[in-house]
C-alpha positions, 0 to 999 in steps of 0.5 A: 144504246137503243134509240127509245123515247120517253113515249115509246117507254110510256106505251111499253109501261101501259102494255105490260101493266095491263097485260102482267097485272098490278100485283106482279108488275113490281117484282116483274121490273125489279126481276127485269133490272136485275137482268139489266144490271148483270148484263151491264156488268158483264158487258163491262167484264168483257170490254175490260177484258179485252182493253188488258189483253190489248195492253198486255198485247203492247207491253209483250211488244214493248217488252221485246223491243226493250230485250232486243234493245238491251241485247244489241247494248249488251253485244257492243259492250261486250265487243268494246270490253273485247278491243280494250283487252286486246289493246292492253295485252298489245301494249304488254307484249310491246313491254315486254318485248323491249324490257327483254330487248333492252336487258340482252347482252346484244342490244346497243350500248350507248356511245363511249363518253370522252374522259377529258380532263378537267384540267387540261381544260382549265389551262386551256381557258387560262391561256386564252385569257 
């Protein structure tokens, strides 16, 4: 963090001792690191902070890309779910319509069947033999 060295933190020492005294230096540097380390926490509290409200950042980002997602899914389904009704009411009325066609007195007959004897066909192949 800062760029001290081991002599800068040596002279430091020296000064403060000579300047706070021997029976205080103690609870001086014990006072100074618990300063030290509740600065350090709370350091660290903010930077983790800010590290979740960048993460929940992405994930508000992510969340919404995911709805939209879901979103254009839902939409397609919905309009291939919307085809396939239309479809199969078309093939209904188509059934409909030519059962009602097919049952009407007007529609068309088929074609009158010859009634042929059997007979006369029979003697017919007889004398060919």
């Amino acid at each position: 963090m800062f760029d001290i060295s081991f002599m800068e933190l040596l002279v430091i020492s020296m000064v403060a001792l000579i300047v706070i005294g021997p029976e205080r230096l103690p609870t001086v540097a014990r006072t100074l690191g618990h300063l030290y380390g509740r600065c350090r926490n709370f350091v660290y509290r903010v930077r983790t902070d800010i590290h979740n409200e960048m993460r929940m950042e992405e994930l508000k980002k992510m969340q919404s890309s995911v709805e939209e997602t879901v979103d254009s899914i839902e939409d397609s389904v919905k309009q291939g779910i919307d085809q396939l009704k239309t479809t199969v009411n078309d093939v209904k009325a188509e059934e409909k319509l030519s059962t009602h066609i097919a049952s009407s007195p007007h529609a068309e007959s088929p074609p009158p069947t010859s009634s042929i004897d059997d007979s006369s066909h029979n003697t017919f192949d007889k004398e060919r033999k």
